[in-house]
ZATOR-59341 format. One line per 4 residues: number of its first residue (from 1); their letters; for each residue x, y, z of N, C-alpha, C. Coordinates in steps of 0.05 Angstrom, whole numbers. Example, Ala and Ser with C-alpha at 12.3 -4.5 7.8 and 13.67 -1.06 7.14 Angstrom:
BEGIN
1	AS	264/-114/156/246/-90/156/264/-66/156; 257/-45/142/273/-21/143/258/1/157
//
This chain:
BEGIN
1	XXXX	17/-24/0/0/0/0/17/25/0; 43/24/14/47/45/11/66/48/-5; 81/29/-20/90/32/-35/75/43/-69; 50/34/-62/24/47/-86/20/79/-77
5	XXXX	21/82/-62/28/114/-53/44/125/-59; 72/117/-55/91/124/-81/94/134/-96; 82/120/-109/80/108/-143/62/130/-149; 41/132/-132/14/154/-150/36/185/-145
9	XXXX	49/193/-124/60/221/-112/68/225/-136; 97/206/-141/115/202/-157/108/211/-193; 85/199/-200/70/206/-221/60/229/-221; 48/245/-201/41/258/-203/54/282/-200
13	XXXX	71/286/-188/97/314/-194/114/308/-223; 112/280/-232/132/282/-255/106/287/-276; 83/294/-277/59/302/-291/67/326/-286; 67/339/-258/70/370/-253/86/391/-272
17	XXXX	109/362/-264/143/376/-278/139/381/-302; 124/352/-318/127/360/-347/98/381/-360; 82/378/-344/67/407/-348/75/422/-363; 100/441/-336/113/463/-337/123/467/-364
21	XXXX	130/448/-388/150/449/-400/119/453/-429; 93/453/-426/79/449/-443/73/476/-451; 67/484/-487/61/511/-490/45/527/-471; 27/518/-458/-1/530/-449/13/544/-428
25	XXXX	26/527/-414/42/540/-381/63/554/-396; 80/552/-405/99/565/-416/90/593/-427; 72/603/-442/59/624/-448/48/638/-420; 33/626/-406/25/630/-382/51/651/-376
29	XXXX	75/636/-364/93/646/-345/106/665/-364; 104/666/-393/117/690/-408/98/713/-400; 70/713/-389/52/743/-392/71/756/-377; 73/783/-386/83/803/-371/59/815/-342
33	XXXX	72/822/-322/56/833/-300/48/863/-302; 75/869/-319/64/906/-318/75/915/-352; 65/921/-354/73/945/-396/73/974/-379; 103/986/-395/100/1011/-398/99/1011/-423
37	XXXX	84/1039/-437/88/1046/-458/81/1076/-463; 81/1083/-486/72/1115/-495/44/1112/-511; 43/1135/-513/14/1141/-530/16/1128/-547; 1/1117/-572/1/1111/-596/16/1078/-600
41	XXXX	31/1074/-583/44/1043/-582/29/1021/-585; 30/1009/-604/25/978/-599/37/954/-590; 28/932/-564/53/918/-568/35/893/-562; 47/870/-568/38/846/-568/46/828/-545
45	XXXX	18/817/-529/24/805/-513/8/773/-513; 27/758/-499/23/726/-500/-10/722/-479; -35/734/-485/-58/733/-470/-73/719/-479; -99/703/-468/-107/684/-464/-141/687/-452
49	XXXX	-159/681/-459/-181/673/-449/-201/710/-450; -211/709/-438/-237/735/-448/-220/753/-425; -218/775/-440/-207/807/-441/-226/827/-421; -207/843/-389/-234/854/-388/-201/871/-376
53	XXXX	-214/907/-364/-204/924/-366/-211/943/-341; -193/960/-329/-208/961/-304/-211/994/-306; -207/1007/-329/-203/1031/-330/-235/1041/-344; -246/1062/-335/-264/1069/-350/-267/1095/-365
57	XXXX	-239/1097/-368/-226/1110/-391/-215/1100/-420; -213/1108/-435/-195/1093/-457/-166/1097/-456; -153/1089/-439/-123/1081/-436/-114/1065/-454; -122/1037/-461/-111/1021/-475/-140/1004/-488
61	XXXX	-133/1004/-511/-152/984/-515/-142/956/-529; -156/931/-528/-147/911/-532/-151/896/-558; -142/875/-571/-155/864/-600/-139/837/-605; -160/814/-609/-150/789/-606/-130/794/-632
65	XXXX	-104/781/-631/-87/775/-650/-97/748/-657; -93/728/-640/-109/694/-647/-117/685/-618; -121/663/-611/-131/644/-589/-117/650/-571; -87/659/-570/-62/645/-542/-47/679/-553
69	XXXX	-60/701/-559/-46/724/-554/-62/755/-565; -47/770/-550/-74/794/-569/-50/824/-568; -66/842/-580/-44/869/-581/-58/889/-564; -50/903/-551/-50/924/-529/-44/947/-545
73	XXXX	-58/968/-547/-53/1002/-559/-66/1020/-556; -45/1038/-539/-45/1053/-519/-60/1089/-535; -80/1093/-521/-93/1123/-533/-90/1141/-522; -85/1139/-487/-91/1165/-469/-68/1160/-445
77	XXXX	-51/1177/-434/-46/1171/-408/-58/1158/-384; -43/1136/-372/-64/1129/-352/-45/1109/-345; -66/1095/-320/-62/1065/-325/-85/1048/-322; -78/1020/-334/-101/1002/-322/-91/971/-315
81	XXXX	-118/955/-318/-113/927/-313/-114/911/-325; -104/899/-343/-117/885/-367/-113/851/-349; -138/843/-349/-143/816/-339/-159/798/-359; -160/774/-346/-169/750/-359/-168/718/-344
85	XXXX	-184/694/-357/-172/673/-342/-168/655/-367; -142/640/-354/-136/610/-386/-156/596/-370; -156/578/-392/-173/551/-396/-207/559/-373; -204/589/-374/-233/591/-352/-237/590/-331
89	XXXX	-208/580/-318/-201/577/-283/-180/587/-269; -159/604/-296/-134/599/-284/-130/642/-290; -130/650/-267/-137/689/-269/-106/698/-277; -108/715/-287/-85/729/-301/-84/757/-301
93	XXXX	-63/772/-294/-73/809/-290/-53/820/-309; -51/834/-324/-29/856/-326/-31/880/-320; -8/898/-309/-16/927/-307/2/938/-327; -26/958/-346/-11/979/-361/-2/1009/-346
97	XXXX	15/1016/-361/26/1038/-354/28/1063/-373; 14/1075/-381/18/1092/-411/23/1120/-404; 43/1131/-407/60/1156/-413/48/1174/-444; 57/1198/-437/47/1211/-468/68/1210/-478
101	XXXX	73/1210/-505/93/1205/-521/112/1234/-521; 136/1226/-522/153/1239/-531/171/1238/-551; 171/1268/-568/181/1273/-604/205/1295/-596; 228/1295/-607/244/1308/-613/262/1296/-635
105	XXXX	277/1323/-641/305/1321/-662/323/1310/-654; 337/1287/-665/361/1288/-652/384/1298/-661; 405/1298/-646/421/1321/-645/446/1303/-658; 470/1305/-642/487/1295/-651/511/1310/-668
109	XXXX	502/1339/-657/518/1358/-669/537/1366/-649; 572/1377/-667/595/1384/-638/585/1417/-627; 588/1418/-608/570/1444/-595/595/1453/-577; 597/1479/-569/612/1506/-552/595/1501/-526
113	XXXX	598/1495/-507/593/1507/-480/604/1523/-458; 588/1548/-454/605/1565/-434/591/1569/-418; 599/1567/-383/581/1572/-367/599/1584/-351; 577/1610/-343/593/1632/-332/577/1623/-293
117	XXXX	602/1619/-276/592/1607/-247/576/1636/-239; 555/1623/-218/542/1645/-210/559/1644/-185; 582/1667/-186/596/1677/-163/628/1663/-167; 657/1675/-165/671/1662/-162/683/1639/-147
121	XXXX	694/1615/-160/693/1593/-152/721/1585/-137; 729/1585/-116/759/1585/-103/760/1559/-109; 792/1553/-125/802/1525/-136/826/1535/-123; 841/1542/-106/873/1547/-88/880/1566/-73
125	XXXX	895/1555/-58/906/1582/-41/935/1587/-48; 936/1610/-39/967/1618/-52/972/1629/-25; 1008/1638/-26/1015/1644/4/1023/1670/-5; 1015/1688/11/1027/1717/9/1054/1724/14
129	XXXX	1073/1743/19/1101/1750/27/1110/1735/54; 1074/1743/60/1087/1738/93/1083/1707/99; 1080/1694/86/1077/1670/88/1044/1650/88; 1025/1672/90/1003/1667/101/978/1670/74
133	XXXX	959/1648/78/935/1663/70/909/1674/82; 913/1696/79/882/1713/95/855/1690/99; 846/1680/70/825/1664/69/829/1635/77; 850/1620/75/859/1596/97/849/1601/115
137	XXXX	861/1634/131/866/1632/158/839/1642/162; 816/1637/149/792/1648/153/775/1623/152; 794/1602/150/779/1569/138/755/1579/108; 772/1590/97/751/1584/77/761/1561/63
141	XXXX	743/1539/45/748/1522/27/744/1518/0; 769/1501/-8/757/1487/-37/733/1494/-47; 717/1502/-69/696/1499/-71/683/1520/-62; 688/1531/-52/665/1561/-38/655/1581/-60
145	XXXX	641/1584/-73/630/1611/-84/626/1634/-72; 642/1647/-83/636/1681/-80/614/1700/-74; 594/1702/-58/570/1718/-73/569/1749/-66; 581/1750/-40/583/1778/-35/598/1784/-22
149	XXXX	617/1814/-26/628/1814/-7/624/1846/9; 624/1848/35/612/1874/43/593/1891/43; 568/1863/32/540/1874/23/542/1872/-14; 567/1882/-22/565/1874/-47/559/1850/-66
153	XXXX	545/1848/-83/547/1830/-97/576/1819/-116; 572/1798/-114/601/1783/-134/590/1773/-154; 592/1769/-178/580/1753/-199/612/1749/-214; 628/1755/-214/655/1746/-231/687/1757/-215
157	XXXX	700/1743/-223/733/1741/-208/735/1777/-213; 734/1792/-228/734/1824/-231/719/1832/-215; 692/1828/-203/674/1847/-181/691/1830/-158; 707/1819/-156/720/1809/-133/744/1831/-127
161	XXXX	761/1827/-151/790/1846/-148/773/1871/-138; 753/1887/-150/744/1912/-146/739/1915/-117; 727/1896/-110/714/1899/-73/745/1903/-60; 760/1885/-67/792/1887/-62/802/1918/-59
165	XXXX	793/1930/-77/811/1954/-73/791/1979/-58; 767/1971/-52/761/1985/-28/767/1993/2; 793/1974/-2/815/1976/12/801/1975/54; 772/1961/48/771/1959/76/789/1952/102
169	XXXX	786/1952/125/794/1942/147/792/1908/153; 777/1900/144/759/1874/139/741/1862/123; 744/1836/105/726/1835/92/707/1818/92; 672/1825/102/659/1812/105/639/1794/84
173	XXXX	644/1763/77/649/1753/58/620/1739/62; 606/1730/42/587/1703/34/591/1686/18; 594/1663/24/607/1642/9/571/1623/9; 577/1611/-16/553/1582/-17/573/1562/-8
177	XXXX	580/1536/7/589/1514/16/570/1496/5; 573/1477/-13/553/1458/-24/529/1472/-24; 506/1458/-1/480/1465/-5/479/1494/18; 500/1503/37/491/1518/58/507/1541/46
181	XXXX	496/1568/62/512/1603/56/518/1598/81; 547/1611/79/564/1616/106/574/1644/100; 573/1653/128/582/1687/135/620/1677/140; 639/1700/128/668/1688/126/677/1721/133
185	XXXX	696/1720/154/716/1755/158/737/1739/163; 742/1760/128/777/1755/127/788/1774/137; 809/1781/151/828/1798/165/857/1809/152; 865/1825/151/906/1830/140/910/1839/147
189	XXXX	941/1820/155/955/1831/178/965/1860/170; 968/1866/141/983/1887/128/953/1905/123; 959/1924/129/931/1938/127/939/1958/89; 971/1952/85/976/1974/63/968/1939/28
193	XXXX	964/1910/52/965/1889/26/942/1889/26; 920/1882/3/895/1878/4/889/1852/-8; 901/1833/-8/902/1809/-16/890/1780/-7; 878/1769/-17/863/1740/-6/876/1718/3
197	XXXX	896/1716/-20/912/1694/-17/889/1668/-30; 883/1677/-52/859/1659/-66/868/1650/-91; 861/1629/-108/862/1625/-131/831/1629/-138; 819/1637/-156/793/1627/-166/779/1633/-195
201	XXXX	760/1616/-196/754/1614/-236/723/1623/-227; 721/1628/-250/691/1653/-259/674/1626/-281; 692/1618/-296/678/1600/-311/690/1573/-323; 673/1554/-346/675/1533/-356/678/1534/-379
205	XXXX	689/1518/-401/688/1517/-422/694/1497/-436; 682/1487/-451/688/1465/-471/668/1454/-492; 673/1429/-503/670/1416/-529/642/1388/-514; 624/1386/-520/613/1373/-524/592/1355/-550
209	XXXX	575/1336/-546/553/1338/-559/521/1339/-558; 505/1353/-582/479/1354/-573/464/1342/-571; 443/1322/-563/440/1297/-557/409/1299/-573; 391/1325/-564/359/1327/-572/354/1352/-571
213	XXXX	331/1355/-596/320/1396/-593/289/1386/-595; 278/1397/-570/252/1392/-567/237/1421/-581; 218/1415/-603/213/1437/-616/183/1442/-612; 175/1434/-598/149/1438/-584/153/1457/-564
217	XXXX	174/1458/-541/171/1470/-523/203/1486/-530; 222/1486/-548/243/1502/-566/264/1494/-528; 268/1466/-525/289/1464/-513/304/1446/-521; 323/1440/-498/345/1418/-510/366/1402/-495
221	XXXX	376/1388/-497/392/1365/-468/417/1364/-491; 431/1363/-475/465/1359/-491/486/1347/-462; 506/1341/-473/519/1326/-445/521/1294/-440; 493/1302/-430/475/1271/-414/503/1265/-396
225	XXXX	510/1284/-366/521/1286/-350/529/1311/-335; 535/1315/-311/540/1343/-303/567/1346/-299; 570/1373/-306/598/1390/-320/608/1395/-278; 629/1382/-275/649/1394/-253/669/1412/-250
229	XXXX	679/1425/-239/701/1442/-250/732/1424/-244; 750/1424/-258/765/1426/-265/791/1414/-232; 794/1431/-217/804/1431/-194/793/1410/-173; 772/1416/-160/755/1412/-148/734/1394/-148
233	XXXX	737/1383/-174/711/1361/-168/686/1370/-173; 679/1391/-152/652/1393/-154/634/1408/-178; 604/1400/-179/588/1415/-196/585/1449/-210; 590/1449/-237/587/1473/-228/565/1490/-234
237	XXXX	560/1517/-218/527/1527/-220/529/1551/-226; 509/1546/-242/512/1569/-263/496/1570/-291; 494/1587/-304/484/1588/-324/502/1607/-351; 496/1590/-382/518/1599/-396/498/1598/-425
241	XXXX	519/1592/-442/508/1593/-477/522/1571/-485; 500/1554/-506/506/1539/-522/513/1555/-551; 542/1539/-562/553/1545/-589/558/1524/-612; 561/1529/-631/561/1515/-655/595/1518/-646
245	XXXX	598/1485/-650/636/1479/-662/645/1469/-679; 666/1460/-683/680/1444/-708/699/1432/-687; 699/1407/-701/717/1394/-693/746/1387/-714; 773/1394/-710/792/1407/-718/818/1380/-715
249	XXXX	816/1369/-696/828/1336/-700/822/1322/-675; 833/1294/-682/823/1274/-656/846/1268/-651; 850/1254/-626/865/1237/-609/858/1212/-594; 863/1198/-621/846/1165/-613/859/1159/-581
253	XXXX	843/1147/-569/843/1132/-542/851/1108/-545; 866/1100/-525/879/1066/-516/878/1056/-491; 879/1033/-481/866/1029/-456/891/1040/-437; 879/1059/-415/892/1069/-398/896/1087/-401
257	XXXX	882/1113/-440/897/1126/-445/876/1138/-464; 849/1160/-443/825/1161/-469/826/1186/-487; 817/1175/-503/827/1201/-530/810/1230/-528; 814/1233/-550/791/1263/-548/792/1279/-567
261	XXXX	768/1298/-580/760/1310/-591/775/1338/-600; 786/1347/-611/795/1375/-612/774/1396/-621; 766/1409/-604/747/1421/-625/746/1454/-617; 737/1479/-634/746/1504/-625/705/1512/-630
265	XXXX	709/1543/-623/680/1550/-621/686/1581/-612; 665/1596/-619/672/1631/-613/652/1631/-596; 653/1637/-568/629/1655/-549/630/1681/-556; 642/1693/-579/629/1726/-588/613/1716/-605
269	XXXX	604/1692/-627/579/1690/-648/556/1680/-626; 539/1684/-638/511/1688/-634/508/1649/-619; 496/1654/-594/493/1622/-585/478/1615/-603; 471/1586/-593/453/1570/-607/429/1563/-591
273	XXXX	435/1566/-563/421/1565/-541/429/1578/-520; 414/1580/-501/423/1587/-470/412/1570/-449; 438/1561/-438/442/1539/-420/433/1547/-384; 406/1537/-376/394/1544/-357/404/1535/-329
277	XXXX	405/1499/-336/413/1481/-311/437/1460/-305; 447/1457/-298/473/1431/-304/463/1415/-278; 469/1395/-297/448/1373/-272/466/1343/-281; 465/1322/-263/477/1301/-273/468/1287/-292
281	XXXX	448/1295/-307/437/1282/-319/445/1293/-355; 460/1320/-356/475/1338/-370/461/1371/-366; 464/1388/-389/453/1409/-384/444/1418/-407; 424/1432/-389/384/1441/-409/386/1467/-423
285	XXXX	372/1472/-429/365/1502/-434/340/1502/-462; 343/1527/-466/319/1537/-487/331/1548/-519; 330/1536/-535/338/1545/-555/325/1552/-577; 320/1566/-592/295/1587/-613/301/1569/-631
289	XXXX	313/1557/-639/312/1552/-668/327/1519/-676; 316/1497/-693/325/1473/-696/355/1471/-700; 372/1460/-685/398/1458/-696/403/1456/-729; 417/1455/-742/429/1446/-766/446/1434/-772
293	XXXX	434/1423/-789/453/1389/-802/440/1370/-782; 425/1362/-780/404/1346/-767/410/1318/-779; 422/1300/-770/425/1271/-774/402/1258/-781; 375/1255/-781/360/1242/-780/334/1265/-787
297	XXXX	315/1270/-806/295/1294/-808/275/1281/-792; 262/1300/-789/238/1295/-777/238/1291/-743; 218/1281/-736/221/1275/-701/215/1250/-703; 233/1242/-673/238/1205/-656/221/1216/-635
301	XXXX	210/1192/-640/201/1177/-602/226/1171/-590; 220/1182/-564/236/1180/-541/226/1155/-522; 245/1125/-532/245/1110/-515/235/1115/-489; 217/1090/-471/217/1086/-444/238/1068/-441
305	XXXX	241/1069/-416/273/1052/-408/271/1029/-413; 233/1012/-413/227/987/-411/238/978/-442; 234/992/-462/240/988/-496/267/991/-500; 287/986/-488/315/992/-489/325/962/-485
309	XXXX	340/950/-505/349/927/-504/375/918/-514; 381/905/-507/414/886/-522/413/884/-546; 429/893/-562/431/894/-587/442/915/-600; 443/920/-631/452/936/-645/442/955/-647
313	XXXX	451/986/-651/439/1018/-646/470/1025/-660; 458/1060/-666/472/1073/-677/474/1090/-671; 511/1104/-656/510/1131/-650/512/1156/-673; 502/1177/-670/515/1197/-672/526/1221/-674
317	XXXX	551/1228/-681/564/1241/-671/581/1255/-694; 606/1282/-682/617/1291/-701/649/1286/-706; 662/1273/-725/690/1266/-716/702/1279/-740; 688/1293/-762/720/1312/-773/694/1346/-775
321	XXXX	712/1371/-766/688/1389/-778/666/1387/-764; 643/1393/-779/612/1394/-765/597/1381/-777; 602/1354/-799/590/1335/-812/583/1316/-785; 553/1312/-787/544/1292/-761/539/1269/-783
325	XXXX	552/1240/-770/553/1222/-778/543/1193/-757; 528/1169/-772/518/1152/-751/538/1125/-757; 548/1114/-733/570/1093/-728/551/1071/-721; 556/1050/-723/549/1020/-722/555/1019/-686
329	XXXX	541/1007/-664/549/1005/-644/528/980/-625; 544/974/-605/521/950/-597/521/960/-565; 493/950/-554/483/954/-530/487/935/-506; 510/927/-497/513/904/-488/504/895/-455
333	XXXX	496/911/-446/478/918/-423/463/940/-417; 436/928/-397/423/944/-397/409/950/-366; 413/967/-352/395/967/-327/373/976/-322; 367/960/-311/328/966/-311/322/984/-295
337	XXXX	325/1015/-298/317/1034/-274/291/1043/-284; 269/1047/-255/247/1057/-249/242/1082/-244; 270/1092/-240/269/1122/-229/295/1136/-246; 307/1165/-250/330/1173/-256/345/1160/-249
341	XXXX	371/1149/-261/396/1141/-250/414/1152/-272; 438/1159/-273/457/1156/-282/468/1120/-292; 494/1117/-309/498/1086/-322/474/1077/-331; 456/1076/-344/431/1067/-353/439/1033/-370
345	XXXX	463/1041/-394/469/1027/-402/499/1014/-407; 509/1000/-419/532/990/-431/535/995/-456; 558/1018/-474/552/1013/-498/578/1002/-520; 583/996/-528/605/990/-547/613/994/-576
349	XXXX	633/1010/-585/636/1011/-607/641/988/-628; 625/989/-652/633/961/-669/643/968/-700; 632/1000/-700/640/1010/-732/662/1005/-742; 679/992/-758/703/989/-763/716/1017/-762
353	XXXX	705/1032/-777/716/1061/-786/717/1077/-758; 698/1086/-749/707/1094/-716/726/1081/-703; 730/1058/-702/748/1039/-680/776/1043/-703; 777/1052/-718/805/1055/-736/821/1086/-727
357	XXXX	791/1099/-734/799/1139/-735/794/1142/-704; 788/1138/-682/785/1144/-650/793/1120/-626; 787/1095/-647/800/1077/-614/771/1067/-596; 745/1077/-603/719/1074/-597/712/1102/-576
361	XXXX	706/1101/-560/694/1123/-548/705/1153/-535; 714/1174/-539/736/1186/-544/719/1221/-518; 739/1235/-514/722/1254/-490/719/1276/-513; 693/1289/-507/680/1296/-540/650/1293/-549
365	XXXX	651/1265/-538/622/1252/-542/604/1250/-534; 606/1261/-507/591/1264/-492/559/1261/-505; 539/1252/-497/525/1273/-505/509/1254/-534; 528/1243/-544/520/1234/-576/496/1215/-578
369	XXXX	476/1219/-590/453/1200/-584/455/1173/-601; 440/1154/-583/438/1134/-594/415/1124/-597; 412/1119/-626/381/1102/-634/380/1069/-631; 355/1070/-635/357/1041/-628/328/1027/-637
373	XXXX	311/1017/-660/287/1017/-666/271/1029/-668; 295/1057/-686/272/1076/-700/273/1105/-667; 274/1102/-646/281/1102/-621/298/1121/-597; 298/1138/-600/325/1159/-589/322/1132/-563
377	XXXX	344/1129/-551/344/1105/-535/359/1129/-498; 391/1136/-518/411/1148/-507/418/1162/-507; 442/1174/-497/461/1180/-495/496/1178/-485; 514/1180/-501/533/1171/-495/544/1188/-465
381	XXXX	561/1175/-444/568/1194/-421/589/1184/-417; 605/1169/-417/635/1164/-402/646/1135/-423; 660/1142/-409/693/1116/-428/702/1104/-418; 702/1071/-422/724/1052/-397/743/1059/-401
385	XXXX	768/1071/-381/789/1077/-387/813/1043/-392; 803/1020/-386/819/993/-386/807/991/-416; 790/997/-427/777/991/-457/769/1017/-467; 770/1029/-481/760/1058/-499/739/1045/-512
389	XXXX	736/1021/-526/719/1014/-548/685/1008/-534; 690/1011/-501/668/1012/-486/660/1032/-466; 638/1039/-460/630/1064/-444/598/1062/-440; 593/1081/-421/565/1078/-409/549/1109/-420
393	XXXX	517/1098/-414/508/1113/-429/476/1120/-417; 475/1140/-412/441/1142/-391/419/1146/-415; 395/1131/-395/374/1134/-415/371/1167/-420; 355/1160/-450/344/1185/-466/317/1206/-454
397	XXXX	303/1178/-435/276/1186/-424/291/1205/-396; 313/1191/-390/316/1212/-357/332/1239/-374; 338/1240/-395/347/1271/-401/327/1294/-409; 307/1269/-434/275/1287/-429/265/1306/-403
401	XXXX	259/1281/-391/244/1290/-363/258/1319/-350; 284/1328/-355/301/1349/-344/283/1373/-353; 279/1373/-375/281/1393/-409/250/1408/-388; 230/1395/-371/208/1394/-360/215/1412/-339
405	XXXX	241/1410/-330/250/1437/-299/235/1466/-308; 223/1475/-287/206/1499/-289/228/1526/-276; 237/1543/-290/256/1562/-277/277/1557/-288; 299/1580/-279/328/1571/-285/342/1557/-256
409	XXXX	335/1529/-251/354/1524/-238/380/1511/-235; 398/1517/-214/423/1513/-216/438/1484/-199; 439/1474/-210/453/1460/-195/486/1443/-207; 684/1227/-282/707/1226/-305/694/1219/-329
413	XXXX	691/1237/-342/672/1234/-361/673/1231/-396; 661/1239/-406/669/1240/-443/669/1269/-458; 663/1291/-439/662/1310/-442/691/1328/-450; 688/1334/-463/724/1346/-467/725/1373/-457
417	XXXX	733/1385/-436/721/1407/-419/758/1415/-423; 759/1450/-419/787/1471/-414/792/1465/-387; 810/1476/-375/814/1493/-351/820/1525/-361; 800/1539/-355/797/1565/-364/825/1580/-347
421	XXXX	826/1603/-346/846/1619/-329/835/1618/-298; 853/1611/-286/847/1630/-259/862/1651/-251; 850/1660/-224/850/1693/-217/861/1686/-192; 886/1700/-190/892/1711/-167/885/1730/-152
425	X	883/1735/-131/862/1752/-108/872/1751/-84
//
């Protein structure tokens, strides 16, 4: 008897097991639990048995493809439920998720960025005659912005020297420290020296690329990362102008050894934009008019992160002059973020001709979009320095979402950035 007990268990999990392995369950465990998508999307899902919907809106509507699947397409923002049961017993849910679509240009043009810091930016101290620095000895730090001094306003390393030769007794200073304003009195010992004992820079400058021109709302994302200064590490805040560049020669990259873009640009011609926010995600602004030389006519859908996959895509970008050109490239990872992140993806160069003339991903590129099924997917952001021919690259949807900031706000990479002059003080 109980070895007939056995025998029936025994049968009946190896019935279970091979179940599992039959179309019906197999389809089953492929339904998706949740779809994102955009307006107007259609996508096909492995569904099963009578269709019901929990929205009493038109979010999505449904339409048998055959017996064991049907297509989902999406009309209105929202979400809903799309349910059902197999064989009549067995319940099944999905949740949609529908976003309004997003259209822009993409870019992929070499661009001028200058961003003038709101307030001078201390990158060193220097030692006076007497051995000393005023502002050391005042603990000021790394990183401090300028904003006023003596009630005055600072907006550049020149309204600094000038407060200087007001030749006070003391100078009563406001510095930003990351997120906090600190009150700072510097003192000299020499009442005839009027000196800080400061190094500091007013602004940024360099070579990037343009990634998207949103011509609905005449903005635009370039970067796809935030600009640091130079010294210091940290962010820098401020607001500046976008410029048209050329790029003038390269310096292919080798592992240990990443290359880069040469490229020149005039901040006396007329911007192309004006640069509102620098954010890690790159930097925004508002620009009147469609770039030129537009790689691709017309407007892309802007990928959701969920439609971003392993495989082949094409950057591009500018590598002789201001001819924008698209390179062969593959997607070789991908992270599934729900929210902003920076690293979104893995990307790799495969174009023969790029990996000949640059070495694969070169500082420059910042910025260069990548398609991917018709798709703005990316953007390019950084370079393995052990491999050039690979580098990471944040979704297209978290640079959108920026372009949406209301106001001007302020807040190792592929970016080919100067060290502008600094100012002694």
């Amino acid at each position: 008897m109980a070895g007939r007990l056995r025998t029936i268990r025994f049968v009946g999990l190896l019935a279970i097991a091979v179940s599992c392995f039959t179309p019906a369950v197999q389809k089953m465990a492929s339904t998706p639990t949740q779809v994102s998508m955009v307006t107007g999307d259609t996508v096909a899902l492995p569904m099963a048995g009578t269709l019901t919907s929990t929205s009493s809106s038109s979010i999505a509507s449904t339409d048998r493809a055959s017996s064991s699947s049907c297509t989902v397409t999406s009309t209105n923002p929202g979400d809903t439920d799309i349910s059902g049961k197999r064989f009549g017993i067995i319940p099944w849910k999905t949740h949609v998720h529908v976003e309004p679509a997003a259209r822009v240009m993409i870019g992929g043009q070499a661009v001028g960025i200058r961003i003038q810091s709101t307030g001078p930016v201390v990158v060193g101290f220097r030692r006076l005659t007497d051995g000393s620095s005023p502002c050391a000895n005042a603990h000021m730090q790394l990183g401090d912005r300028i904003i006023s001094v003596n009630n005055r306003r600072i907006e550049t390393a020149s309204d600094l020297q000038a407060a200087l030769r007001a030749r006070a007794q003391a100078l009563h200073m406001t510095v930003v420290r990351g997120n906090t304003t600190k009150q700072v009195t510097v003192s000299f010992k020499d009442a005839s020296v009027h000196q800080l004992g400061l190094y500091v820079r007013d602004r940024t400058v360099g070579v990037g690329t343009l990634t998207f021109y949103d011509p609905t709302h005449h903005t635009f994302g370039a970067l796809g990362h935030i600009i640091t200064d130079a010294d210091t590490g940290q962010p820098v805040v401020g607001a500046g102008g976008l410029y048209q560049a050329s790029i003038t020669g390269l310096q292919p990259g080798a592992a240990g050894a990443p290359g880069e873009k040469r490229g020149t640009f005039s901040s006396a011609s007329t911007p192309l934009g004006h640069i509102d926010v620098n954010t890690p995600y790159g930097v925004f602004g508002s620009m009147l008019r469609p770039p030129v030389r537009t790689p691709v006519p017309g407007l892309m859908d802007v990928a959701l992160p969920e439609q971003v996959h392993e495989g082949p895509a094409t950057m591009y970008t500018v590598v002789h002059g201001t001819r924008v050109e698209g390179f062969d490239v593959r997607i070789d990872n991908v992270a599934r973020q729900s929210n902003p992140a920076t690293k979104s993806m893995i990307v790799r160069v495969t174009d023969p001709r790029l990996l000949s003339e640059t070495g694969g991903i070169i500082q420059g590129m910042s910025g260069s979009p990548l398609v991917q099924d018709h798709r703005l997917i990316g953007a390019v952001t950084h370079v393995f320095v052990s491999d050039p021919t690979r580098g990471y690259a944040v979704y297209a949807m978290w640079m959108f979402r920026q372009t949406r900031l209301s106001g001007r706000q302020q807040v190792p990479s592929t970016a080919s950035f100067l060290h502008p002059q600094r100012y002694a003080v």
